[in-house]
C-alpha positions in Angstrom: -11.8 5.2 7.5 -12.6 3.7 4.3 -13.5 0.2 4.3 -12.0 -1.6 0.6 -14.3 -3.6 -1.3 -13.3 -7.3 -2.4 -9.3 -7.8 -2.9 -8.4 -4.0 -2.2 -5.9 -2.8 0.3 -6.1 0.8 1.9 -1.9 1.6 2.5 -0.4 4.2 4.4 2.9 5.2 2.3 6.0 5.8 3.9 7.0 9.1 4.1 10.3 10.0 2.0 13.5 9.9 4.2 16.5 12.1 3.7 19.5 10.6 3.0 23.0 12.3 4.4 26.2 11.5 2.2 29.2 13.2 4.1 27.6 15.7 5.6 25.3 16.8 2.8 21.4 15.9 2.7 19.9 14.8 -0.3 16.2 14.6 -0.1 14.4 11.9 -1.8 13.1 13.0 -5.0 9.7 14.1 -5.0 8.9 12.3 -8.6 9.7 8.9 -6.9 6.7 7.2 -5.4 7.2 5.0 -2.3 7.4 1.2 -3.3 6.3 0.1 0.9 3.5 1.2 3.6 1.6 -0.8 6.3 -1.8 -1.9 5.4 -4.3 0.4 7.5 -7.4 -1.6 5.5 -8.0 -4.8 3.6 -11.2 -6.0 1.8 -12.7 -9.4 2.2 -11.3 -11.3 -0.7 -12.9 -11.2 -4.3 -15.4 -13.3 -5.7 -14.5 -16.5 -7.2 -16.4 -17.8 -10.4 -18.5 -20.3 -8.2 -19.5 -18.0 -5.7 -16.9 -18.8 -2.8 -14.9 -16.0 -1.1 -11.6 -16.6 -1.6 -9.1 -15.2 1.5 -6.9 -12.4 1.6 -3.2 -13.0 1.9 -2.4 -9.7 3.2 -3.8 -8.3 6.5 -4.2 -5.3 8.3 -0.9 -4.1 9.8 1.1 -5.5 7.6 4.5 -3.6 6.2 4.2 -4.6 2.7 5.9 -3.9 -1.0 4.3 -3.1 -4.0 4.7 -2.1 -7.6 6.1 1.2 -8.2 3.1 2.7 -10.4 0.6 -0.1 -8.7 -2.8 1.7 -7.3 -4.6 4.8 -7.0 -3.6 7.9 -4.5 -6.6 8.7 -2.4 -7.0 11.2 0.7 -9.1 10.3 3.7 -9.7 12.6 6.6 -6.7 14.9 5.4 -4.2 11.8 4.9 -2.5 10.1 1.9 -3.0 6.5 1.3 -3.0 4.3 -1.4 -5.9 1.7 -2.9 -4.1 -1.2 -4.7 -5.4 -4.8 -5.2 -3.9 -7.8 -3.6 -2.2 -8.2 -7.0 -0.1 -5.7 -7.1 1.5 -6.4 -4.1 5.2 -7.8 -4.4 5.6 -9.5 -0.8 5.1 -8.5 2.9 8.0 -7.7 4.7 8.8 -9.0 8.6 
């Protein structure tokens, strides 16, 4: 697995879910990128200016939102994930 460097976050995207409206299916569209995924790797915190390693908020395993266009799609060992920073993480969800 790939192991994040200062305040990144290695996400596992939830897949798309259909949706059924009175018996018809509508898939999710495909253009729409997820906004929520559980947190398979976190980094050890970034750098602050004096030199102290400031903690992560988020942790591994957590189900969190982000923003929509936040991070960078990357494939590990054949599966999709996402790299974000801790930034661009909205909240974690229980």
């Amino acid at each position: 697995m790939l192991k994040p460097l200062e305040d990144r976050l290695v996400v596992a995207l939830e897949e798309a879910h259909e949706q059924q409206v009175g018996g018809i299916v509508i898939a999710q569209a495909k253009e729409e990128q997820p906004v929520s995924g559980k947190v398979v790797a976190a980094g050890p915190g970034r750098l602050a200016e004096n030199g102290d390693r400031l903690k992560m908020t988020v942790q591994v395993g957590d189900q969190v939102l982000f923003d929509k266009f936040a991070g960078q799609a990357i494939e590990v060992d054949g599966q999709n994930y996402l790299a974000l920073r801790e930034k661009d993480v909205i909240g974690i969800l229980d």
